[in-house]
ZAFI-953680 format. One record per residue: residue in one letter; x, y, z of N, C-alpha, C, O in turn. Coordinates in steps of 0.02 Angstrom, whole numbers, padded with zeros to 5 digits. Last residue first. Example, Ala and Ser with C-alpha at 12.3 -4.5 7.8 and 13.67 -1.06 7.14 Angstrom:
BEGIN
   residu      n_X      n_Y      n_Z     ca_X     ca_Y     ca_Z      c_X      c_Y      c_Z      o_X      o_Y      o_Z
        s    00642   -00112    00354    00684   -00053    00357    00645    00002    00394    00670    00057    00402
        a    00660   -00284    00390    00615   -00225    00390    00660   -00165    00390    00712   -00166    00423
END
This chain:
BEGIN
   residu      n_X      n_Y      n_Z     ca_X     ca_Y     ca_Z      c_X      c_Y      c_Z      o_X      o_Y      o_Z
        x    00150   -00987    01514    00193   -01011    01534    00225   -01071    01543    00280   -01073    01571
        x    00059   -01004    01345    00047   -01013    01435    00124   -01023    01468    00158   -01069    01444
        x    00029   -00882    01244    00057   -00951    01268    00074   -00960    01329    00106   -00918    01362
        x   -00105   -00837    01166   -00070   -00818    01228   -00041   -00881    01255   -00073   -00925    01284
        x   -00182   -00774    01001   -00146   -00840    01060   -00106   -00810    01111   -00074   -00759    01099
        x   -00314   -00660    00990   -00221   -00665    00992   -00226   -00739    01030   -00265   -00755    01076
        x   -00457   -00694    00938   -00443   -00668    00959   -00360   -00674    00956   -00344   -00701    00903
        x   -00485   -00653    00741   -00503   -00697    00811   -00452   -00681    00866   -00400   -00654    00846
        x   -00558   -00506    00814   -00574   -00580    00784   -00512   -00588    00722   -00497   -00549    00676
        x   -00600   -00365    00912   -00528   -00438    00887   -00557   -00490    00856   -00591   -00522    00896
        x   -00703   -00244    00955   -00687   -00305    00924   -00631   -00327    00912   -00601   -00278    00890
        x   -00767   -00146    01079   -00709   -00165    01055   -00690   -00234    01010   -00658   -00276    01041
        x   -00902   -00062    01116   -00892   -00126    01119   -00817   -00124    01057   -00823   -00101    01000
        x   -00989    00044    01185   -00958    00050    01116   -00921   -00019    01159   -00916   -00024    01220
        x   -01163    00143    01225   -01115    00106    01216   -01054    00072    01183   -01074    00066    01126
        x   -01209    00272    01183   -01243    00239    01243   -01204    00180    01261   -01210    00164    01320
        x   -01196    00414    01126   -01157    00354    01128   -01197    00333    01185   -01217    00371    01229
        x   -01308    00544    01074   -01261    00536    01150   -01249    00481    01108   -01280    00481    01055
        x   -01396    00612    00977   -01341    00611    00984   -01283    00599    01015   -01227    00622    01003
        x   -01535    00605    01030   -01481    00663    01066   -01419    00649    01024   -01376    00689    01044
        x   -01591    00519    00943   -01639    00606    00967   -01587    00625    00987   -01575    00680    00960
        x   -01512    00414    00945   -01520    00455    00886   -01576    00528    00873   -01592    00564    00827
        x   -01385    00360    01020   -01468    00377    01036   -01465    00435    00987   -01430    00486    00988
        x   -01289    00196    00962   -01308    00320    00967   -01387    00308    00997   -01427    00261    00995
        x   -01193    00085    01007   -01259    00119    00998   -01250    00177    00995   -01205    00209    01023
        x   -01038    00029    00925   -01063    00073    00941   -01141    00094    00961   -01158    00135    00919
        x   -00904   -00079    00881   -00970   -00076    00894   -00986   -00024    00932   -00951   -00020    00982
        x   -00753   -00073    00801   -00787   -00054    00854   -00869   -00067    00844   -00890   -00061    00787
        x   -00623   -00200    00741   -00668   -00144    00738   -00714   -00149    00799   -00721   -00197    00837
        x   -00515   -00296    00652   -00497   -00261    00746   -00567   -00190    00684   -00563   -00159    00631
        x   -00465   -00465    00618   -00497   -00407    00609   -00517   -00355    00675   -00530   -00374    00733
        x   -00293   -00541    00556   -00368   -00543    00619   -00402   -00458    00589   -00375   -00414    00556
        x   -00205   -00672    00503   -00241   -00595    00483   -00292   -00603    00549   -00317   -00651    00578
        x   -00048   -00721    00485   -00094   -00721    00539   -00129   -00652    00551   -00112   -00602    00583
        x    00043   -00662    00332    00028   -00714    00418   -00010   -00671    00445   -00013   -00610    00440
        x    00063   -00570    00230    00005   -00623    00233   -00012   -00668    00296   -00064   -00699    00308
        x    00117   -00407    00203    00119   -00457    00217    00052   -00515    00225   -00006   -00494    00223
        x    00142   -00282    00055    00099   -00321    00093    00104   -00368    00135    00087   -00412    00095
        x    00288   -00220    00068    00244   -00254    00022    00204   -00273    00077    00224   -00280    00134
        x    00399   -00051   -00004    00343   -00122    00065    00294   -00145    00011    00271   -00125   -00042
        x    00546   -00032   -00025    00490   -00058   -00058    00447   -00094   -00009    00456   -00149    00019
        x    00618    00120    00054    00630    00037    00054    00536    00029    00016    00487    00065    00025
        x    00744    00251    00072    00681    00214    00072    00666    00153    00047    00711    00129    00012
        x    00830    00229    00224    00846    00251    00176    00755    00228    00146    00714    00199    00182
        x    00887    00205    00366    00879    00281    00328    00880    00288    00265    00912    00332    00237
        x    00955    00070    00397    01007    00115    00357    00948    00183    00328    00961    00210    00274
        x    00855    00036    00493    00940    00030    00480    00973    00069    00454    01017    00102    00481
        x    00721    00054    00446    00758    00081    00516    00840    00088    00524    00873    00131    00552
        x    00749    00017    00330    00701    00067    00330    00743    00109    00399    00775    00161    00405
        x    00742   -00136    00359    00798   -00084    00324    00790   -00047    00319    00835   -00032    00279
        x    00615   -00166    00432    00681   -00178    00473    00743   -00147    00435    00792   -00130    00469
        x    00527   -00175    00335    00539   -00093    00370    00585   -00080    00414    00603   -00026    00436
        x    00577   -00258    00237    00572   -00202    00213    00573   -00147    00267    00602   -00093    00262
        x    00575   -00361    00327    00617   -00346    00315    00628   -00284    00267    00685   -00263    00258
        x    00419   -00382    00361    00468   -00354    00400    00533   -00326    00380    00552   -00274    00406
        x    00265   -00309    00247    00322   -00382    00276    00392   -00351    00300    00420   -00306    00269
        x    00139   -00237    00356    00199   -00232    00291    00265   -00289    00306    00298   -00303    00356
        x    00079   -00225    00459    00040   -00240    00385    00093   -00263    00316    00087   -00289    00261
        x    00145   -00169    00560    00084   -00120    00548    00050   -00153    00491    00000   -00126    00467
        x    00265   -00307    00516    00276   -00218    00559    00212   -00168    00522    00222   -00135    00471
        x    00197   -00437    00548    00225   -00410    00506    00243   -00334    00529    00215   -00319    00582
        x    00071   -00539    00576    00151   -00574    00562    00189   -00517    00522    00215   -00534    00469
        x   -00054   -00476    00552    00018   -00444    00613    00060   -00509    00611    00082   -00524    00667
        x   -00138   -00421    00397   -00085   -00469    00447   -00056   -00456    00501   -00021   -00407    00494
        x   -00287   -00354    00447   -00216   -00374    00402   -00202   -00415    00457   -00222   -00433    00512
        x   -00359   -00212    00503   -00394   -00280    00499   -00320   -00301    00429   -00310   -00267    00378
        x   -00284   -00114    00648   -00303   -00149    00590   -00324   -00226    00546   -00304   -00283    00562
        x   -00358   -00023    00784   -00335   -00060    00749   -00328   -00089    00701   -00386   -00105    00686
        x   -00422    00088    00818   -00478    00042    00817   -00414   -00019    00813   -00428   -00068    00846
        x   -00370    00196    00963   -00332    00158    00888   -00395    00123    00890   -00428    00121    00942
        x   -00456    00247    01059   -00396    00299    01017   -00362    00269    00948   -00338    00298    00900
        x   -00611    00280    01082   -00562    00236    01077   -00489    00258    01023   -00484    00279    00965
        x   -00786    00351    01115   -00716    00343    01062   -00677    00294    01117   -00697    00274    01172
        x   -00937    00430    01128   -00897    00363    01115   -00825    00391    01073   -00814    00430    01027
        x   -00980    00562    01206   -00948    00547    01142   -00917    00473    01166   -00879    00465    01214
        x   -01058    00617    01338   -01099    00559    01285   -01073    00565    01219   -01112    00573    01172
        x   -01005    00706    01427   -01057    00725    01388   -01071    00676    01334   -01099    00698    01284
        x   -00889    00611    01460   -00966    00627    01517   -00991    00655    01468   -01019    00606    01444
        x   -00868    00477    01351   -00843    00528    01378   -00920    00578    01423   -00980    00573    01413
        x   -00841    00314    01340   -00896    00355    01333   -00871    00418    01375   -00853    00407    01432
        x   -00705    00215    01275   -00739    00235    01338   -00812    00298    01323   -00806    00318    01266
        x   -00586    00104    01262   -00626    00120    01239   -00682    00149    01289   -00703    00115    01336
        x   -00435    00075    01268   -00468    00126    01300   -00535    00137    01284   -00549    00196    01296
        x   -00344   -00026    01207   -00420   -00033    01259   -00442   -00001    01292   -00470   -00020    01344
        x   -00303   -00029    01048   -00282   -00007    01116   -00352   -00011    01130   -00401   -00005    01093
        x   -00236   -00084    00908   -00280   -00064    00935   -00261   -00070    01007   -00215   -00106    01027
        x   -00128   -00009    00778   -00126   -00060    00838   -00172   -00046    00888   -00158    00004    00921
        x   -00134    00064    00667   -00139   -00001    00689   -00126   -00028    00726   -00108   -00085    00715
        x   -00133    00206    00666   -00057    00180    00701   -00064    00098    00701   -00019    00064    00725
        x   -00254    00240    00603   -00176    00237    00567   -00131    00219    00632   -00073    00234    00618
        x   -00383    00314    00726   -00341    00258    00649   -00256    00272    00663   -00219    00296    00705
        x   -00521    00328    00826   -00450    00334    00806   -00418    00285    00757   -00429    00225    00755
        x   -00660    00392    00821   -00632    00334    00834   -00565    00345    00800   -00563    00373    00745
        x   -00791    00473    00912   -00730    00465    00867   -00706    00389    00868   -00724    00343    00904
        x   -00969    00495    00900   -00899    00445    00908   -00858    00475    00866   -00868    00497    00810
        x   -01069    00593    00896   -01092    00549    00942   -01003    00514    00932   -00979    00517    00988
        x   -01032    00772    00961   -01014    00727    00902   -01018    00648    00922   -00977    00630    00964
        x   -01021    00863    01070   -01040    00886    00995   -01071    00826    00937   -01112    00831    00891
        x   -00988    00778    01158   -01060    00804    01189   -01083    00837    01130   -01143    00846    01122
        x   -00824    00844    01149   -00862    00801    01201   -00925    00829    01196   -00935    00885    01217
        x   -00703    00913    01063   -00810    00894    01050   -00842    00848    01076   -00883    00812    01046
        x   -00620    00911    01154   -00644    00984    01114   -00732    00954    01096   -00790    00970    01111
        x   -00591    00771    01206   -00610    00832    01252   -00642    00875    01233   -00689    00896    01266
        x   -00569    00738    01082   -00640    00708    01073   -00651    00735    01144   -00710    00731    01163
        x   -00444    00812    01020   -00506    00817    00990   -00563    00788    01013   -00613    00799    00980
        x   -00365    00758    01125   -00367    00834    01141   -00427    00848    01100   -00468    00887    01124
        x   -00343    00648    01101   -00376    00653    01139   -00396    00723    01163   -00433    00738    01209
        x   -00267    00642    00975   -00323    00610    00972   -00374    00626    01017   -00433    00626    01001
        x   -00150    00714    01026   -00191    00759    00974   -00252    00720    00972   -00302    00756    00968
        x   -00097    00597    01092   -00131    00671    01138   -00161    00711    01111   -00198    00750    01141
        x   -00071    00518    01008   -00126    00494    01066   -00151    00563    01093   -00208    00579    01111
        x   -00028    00553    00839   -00035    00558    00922   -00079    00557    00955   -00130    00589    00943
        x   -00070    00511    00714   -00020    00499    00753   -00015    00498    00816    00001    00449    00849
        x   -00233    00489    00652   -00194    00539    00689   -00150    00479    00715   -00170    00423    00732
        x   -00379    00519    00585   -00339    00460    00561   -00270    00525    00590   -00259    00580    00566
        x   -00531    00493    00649   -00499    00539    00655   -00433    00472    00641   -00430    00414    00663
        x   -00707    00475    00611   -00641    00420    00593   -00588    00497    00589   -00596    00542    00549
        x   -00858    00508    00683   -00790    00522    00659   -00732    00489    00663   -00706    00476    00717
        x   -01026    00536    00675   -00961    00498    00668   -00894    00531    00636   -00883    00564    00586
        x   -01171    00579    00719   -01103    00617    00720   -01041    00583    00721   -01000    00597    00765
        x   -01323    00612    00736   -01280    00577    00753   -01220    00593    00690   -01228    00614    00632
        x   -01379    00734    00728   -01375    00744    00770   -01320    00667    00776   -01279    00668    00822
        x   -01448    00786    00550   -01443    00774    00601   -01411    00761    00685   -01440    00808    00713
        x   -01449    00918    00496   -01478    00868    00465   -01481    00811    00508   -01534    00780    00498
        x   -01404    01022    00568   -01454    01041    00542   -01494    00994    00517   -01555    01003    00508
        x   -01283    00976    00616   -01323    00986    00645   -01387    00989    00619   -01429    00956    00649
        x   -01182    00994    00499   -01211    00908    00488   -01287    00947    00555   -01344    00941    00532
        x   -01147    01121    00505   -01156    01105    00459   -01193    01042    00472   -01249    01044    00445
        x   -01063    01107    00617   -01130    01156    00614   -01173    01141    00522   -01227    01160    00501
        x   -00976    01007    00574   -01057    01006    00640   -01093    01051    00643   -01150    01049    00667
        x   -00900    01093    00488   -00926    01022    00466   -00997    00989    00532   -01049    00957    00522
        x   -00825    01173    00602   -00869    01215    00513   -00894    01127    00502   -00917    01123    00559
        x   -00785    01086    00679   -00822    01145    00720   -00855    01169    00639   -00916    01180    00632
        x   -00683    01031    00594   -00736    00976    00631   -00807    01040    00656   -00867    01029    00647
        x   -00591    01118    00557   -00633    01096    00541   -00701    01052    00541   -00749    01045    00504
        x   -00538    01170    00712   -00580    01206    00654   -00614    01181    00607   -00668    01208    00597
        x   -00454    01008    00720   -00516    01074    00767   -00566    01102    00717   -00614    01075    00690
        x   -00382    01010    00625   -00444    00975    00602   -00493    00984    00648   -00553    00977    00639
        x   -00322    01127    00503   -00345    01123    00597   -00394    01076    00564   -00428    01081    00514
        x   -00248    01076    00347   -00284    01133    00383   -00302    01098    00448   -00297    01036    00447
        x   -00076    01013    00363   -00144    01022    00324   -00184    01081    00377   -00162    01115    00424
        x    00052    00958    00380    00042    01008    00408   -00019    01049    00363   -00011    01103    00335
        x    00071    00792    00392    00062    00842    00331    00057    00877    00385    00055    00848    00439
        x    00134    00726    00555    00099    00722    00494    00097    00793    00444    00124    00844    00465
        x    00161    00767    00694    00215    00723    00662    00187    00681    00572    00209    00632    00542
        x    00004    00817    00702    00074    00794    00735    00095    00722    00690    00072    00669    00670
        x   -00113    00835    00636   -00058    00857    00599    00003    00836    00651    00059    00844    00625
        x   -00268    00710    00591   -00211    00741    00643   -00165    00773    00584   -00164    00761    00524
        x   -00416    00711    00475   -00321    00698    00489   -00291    00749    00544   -00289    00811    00540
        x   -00588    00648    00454   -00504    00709    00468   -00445    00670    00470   -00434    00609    00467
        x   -00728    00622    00419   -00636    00602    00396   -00609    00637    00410   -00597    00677    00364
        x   -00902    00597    00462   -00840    00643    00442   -00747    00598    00445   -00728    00550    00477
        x   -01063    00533    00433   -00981    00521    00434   -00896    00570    00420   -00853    00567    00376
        x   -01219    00541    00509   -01160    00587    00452   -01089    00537    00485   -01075    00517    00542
        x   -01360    00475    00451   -01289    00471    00514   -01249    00525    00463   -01252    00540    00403
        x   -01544    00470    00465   -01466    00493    00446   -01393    00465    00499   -01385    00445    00557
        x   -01651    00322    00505   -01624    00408    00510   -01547    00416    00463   -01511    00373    00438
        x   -01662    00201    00500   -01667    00240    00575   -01634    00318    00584   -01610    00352    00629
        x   -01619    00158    00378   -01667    00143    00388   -01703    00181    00481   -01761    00178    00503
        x   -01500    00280    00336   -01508    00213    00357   -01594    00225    00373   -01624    00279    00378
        x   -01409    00377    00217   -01471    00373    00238   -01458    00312    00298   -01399    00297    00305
        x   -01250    00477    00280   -01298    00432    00256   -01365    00412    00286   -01384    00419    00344
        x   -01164    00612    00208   -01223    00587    00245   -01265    00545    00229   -01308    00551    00186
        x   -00985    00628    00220   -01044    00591    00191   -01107    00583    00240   -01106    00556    00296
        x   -00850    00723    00189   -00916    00694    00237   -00976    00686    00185   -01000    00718    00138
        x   -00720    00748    00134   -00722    00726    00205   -00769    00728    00231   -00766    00733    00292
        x   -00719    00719   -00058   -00748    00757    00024   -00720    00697    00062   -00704    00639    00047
        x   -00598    00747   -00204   -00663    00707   -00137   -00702    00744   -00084   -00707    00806   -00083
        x   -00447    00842   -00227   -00483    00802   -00241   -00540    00757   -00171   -00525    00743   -00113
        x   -00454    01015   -00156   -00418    00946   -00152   -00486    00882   -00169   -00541    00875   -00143
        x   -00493    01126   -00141   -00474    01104   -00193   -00455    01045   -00196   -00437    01023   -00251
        x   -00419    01164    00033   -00482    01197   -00027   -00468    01137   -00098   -00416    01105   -00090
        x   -00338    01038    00106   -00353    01108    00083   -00394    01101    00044   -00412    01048    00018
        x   -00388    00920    00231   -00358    00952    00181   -00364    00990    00148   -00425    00992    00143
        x   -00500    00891    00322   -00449    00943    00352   -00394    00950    00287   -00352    00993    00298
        x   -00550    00770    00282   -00607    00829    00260   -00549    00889    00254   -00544    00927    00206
        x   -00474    00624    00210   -00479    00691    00253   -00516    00752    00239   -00511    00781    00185
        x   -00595    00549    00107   -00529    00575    00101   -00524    00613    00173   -00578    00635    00193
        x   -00717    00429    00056   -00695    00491    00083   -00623    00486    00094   -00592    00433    00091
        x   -00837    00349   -00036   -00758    00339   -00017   -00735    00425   -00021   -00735    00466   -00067
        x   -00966    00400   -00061   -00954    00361   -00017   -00900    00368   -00002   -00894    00398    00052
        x   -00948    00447   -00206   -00952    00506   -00125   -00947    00464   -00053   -00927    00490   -00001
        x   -00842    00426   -00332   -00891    00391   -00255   -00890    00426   -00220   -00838    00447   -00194
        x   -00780    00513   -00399   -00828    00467   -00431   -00871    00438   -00394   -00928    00422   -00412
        x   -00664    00555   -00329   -00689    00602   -00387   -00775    00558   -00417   -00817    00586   -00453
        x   -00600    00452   -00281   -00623    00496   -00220   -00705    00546   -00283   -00765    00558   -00275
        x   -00539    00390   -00398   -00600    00342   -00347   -00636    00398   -00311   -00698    00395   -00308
        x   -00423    00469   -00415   -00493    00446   -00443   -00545    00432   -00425   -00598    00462   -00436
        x   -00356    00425   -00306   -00389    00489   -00311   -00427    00487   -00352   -00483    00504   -00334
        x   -00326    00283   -00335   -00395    00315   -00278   -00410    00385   -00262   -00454    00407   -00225
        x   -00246    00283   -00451   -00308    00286   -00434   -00356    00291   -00394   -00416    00301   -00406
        x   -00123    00340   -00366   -00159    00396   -00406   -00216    00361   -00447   -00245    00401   -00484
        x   -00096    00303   -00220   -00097    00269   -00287   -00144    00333   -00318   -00191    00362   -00291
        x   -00077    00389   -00123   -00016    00359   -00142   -00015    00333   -00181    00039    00317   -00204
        x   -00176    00452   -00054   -00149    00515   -00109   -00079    00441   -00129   -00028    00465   -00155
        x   -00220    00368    00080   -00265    00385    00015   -00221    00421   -00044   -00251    00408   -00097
        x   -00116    00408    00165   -00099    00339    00119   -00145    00331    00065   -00130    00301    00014
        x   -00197    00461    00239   -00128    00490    00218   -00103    00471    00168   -00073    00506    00127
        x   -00354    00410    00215   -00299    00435    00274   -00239    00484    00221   -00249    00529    00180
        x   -00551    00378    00225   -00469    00363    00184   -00421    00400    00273   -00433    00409    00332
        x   -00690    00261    00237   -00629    00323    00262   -00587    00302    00250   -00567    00244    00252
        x   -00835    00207    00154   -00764    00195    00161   -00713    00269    00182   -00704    00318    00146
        x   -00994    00166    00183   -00950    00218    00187   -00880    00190    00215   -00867    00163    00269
        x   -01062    00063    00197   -01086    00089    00185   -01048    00167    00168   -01079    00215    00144
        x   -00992   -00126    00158   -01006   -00039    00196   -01044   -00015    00162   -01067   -00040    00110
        x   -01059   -00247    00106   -01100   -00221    00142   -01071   -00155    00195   -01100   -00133    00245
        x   -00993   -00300   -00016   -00974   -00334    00063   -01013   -00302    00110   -01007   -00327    00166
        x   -00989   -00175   -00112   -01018   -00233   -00113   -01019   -00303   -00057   -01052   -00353   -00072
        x   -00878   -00101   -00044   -00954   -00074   -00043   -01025   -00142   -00055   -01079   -00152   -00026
        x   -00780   -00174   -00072   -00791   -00162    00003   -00866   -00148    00004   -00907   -00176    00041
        x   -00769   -00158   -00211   -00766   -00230   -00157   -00816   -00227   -00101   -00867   -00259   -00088
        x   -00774   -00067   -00255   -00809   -00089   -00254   -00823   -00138   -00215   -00876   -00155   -00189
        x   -00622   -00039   -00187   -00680    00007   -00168   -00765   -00025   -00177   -00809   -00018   -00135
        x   -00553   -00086   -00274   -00547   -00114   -00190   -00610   -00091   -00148   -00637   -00114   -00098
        x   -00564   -00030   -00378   -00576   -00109   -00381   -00587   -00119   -00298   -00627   -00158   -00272
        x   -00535    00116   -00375   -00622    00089   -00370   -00605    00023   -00367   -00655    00001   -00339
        x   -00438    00093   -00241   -00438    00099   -00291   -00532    00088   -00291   -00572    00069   -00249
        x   -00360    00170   -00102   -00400    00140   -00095   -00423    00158   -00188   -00426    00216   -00207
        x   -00194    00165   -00014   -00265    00178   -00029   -00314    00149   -00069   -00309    00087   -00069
        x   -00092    00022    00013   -00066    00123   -00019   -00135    00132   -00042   -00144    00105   -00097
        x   -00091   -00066    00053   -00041   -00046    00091   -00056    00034    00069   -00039    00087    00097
        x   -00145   -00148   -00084   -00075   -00155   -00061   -00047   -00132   -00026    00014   -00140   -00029
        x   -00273   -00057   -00052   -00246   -00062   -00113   -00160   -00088   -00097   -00116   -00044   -00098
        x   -00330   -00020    00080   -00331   -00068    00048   -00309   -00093   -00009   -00322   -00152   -00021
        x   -00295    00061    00162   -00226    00027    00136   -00261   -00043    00113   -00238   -00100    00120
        x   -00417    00146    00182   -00340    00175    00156   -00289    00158    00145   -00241    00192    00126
        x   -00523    00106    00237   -00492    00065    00191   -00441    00094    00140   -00427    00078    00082
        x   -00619    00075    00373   -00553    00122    00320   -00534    00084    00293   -00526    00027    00313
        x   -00780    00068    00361   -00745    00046    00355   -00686    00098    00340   -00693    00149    00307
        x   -00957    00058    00422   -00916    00095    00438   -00853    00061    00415   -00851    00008    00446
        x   -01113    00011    00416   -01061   -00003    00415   -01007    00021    00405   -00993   -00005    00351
        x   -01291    00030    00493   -01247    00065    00458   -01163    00022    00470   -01150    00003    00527
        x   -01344   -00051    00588   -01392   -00011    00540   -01337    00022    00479   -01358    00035    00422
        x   -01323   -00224    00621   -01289   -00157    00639   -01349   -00113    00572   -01381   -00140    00527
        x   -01337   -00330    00727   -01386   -00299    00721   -01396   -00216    00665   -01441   -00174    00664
        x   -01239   -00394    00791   -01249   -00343    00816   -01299   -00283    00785   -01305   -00224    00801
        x   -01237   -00504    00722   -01229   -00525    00778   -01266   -00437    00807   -01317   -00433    00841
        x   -01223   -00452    00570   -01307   -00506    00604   -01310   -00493    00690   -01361   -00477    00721
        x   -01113   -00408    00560   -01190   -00365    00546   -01230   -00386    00569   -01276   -00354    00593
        x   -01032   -00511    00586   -01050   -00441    00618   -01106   -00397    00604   -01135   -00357    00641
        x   -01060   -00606    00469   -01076   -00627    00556   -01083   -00565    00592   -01133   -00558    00627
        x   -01026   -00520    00357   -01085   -00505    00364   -01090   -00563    00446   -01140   -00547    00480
        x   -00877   -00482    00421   -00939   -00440    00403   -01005   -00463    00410   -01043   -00440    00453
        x   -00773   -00618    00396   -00816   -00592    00445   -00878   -00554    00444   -00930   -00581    00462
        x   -00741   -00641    00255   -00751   -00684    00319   -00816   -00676    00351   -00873   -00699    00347
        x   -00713   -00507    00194   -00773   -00549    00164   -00786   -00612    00221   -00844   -00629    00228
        x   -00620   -00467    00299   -00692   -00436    00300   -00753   -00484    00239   -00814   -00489    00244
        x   -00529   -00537    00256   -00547   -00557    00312   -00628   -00501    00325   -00676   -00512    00362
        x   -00502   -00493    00118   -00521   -00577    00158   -00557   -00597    00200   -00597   -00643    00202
        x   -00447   -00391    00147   -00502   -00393    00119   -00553   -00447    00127   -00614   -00449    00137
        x   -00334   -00427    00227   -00383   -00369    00251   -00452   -00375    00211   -00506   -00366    00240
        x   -00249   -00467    00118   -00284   -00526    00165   -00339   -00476    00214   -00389   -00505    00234
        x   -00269   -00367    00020   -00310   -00438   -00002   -00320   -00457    00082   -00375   -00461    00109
        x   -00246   -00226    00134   -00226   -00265    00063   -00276   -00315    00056   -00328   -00307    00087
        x   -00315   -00173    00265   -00230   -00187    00238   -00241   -00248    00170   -00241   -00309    00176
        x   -00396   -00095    00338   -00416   -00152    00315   -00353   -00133    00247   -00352   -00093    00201
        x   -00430   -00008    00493   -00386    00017    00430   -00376   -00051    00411   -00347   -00084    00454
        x   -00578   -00067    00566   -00512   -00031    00568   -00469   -00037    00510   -00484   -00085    00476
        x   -00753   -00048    00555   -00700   -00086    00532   -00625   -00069    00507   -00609   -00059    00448
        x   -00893   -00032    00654   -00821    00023    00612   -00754   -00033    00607   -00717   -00052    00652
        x   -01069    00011    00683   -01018   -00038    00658   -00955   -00019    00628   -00960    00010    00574
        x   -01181    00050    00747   -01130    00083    00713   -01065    00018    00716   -01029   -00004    00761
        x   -01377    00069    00778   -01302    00040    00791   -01255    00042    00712   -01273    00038    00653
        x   -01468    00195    00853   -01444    00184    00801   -01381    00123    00810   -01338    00135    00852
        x   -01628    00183    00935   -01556    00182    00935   -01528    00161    00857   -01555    00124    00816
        x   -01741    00322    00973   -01723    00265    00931   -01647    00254    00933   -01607    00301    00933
END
């Protein structure tokens, strides 16, 4: 039986929100999807994810919201983490730490599990999200066999060094937080879908989501600066995915933009 997986990239404030009340449910229809997949670690102005933003989303048809770094920056979405098992946190943070990093959900074609990690290059210096991914599949194995993962990482080479390590463990990764989606999207020989950035669903009239002149002084003078949300020209950047849901393999993964970039003609 195939499962389809739907993943909606790090979704940046109101106009992020916007744009998934837009779009979503055309994506659910078009592709049929069994399960909906969202981050929404900057949905709260840029800085995680509140129950208001939370309900939102859940009520728009995810099914499971992944946090990041930016989850711990409004001290209501640690709340939020404490109250919705849906809305996840990095699993790879220490013992004690407010939420989980995995949710198993029902769908109408079986379970899916959803896991949340965090890279440590040039980030917190939290627990191996190796090691943890390896204690969290022996763990999801037992229940089932499809295997998502929103890995929210800085580096391309830590991104790719994790979906080499669980090529053939884990049906998809999919890569976050640098917002800017990239076109690697590829099926690895033992049957893991991934793609290293999904990209973000916000504005790009802006530096990652955030209006410019806040991060253009940021760079200048080294110092810290108030970001705000920006509002030009929102598009939405997520992945489409089949699983074969006896093995756990990726059978295909499809790259979304809507709508797509203007390209001005010479």
């Amino acid at each position: 039986m195939i499962i389809n997986i739907l993943f909606v990239g790090d979704i940046v404030g109101q106009p992020g929100i916007e744009m998934v009340k837009t779009w979503l449910p055309l994506l659910q229809k078009k592709y049929n999807s069994d399960i909906t997949i969202v981050n929404g670690e900057n949905a709260s102005d840029g800085k995680g994810c509140r129950k208001e933003e939370g309900e939102v989303l859940l009520g728009l048809g995810a099914d499971v919201i992944t946090g990041g770094n930016h989850t711990w920056e409004t001290f209501q979405s640690q709340a939020y983490l404490k109250e919705e098992p849906r809305s996840l946190r990095p699993h790879n943070y220490p013992q004690g730490t407010y939420g989980s990093g995995l949710y198993i959900a029902e769908t109408k074609k079986g379970k899916v599990a959803v896991l949340n990690l965090q890279g440590r290059s040039y980030m917190q210096p939290i627990d191996c999200p190796f090691r943890s991914a390896d204690w969290a599949v022996k763990k999801i194995n037992s229940e089932t066999k499809v295997i998502f993962i929103d890995f929210h990482a800085e580096a391309t080479a830590e991104k790719l060094a994790l979906v080499n390590y669980l090529d053939g463990k884990v049906s998809v990764i999919v890569g976050t937080h640098t917002h800017i989606q990239t076109s690697d999207e590829r099926i690895f020989p033992k049957g893991t879908a991934y793609i290293t950035d999904v990209g973000m669903t916000g504005p790009y009239d802006s530096v990652i989501g955030m209006k410019t002149d806040a991060a253009i002084n940021r760079f200048l003078y080294q110092t810290p600066q108030k970001y705000q949300t920006a509002t030009g020209q929102v598009h939405l950047c997520g992945v489409f995915v089949k699983v074969d849901s006896e093995t756990g393999k990726a059978l295909e993964i499809e790259r979304i933009l809507l709508p797509e970039f203007e390209r001005k003609k010479s």
